[in-house]
N, C-alpha and C positions, 0 to 999 in steps of 0.2 A: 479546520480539518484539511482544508485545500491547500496550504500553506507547508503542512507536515509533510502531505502528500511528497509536493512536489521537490521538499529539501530531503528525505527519504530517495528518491528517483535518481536526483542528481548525484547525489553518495558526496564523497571526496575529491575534493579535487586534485590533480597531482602535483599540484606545487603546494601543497598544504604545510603550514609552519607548523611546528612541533605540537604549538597549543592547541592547534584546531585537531590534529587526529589523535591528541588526546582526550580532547571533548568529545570527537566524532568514537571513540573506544567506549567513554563514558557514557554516553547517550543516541548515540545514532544504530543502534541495530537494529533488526527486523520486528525482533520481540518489543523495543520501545517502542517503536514504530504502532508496533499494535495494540498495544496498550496506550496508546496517544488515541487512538482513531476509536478505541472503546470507550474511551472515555468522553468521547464528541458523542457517539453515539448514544451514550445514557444522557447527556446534556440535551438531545432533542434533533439530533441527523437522525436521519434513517439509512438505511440499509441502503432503498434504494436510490439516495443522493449519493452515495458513496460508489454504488456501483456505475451510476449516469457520470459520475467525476472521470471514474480509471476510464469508461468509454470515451469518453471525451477526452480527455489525456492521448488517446490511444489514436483516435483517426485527427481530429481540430489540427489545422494547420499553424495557429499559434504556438502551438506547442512542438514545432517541430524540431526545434534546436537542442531539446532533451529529449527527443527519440533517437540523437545523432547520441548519445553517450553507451558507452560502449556497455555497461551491465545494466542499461533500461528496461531491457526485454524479460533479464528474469527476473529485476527485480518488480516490475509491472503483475506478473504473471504469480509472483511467490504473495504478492498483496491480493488479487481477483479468487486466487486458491482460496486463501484465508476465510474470504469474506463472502464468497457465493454461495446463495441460500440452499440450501438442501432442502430437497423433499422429505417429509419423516417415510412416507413406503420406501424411499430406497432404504433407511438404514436398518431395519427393523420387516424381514418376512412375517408375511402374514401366514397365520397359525389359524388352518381350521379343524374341527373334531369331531 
């Protein structure tokens, strides 16, 4: 899952040869993306490894050299979207009679 993550993050690169952003067309979008990480998920990750990873991602100074790529930030932020647990009272008011 870590591994997805962070080739997700990195995107493309811009000297990329024909074949690679044909493959990056092929298989690199947000929706594969999260259908890769669901499927970690029914394998036995949790929720909240996933959510301790983007955090970790996000401040760890190892990881600083892909905080420097220029669409990290949403694309960081369009994955935390995705995957942040919801309370059910927010989606659903409560009804009394």
């Amino acid at each position: 899952m870590q591994d997805t993550i962070i080739k997700y993050l990195k995107g493309l690169s811009a000297n990329a040869s024909r074949y690679e952003r044909k493959l990056y067309r092929k298989y690199g979008g947000i929706t594969k993306e999260r259908k890769r990480i669901h499927y970690d998920l029914k394998q036995g990750a949790t929720n909240n490894d996933l959510m301790l990873f983007l955090k970790m991602i996000r401040k760890d100074p190892s990881f600083s050299e892909l905080r420097n790529n220029v669409a990290f930030e949403d694309r960081l932020n369009e994955l935390e979207s995705h995957f942040l647990p919801i309370e059910s009272h927010y989606l659903l008011p409560e009804i009394s009679h």
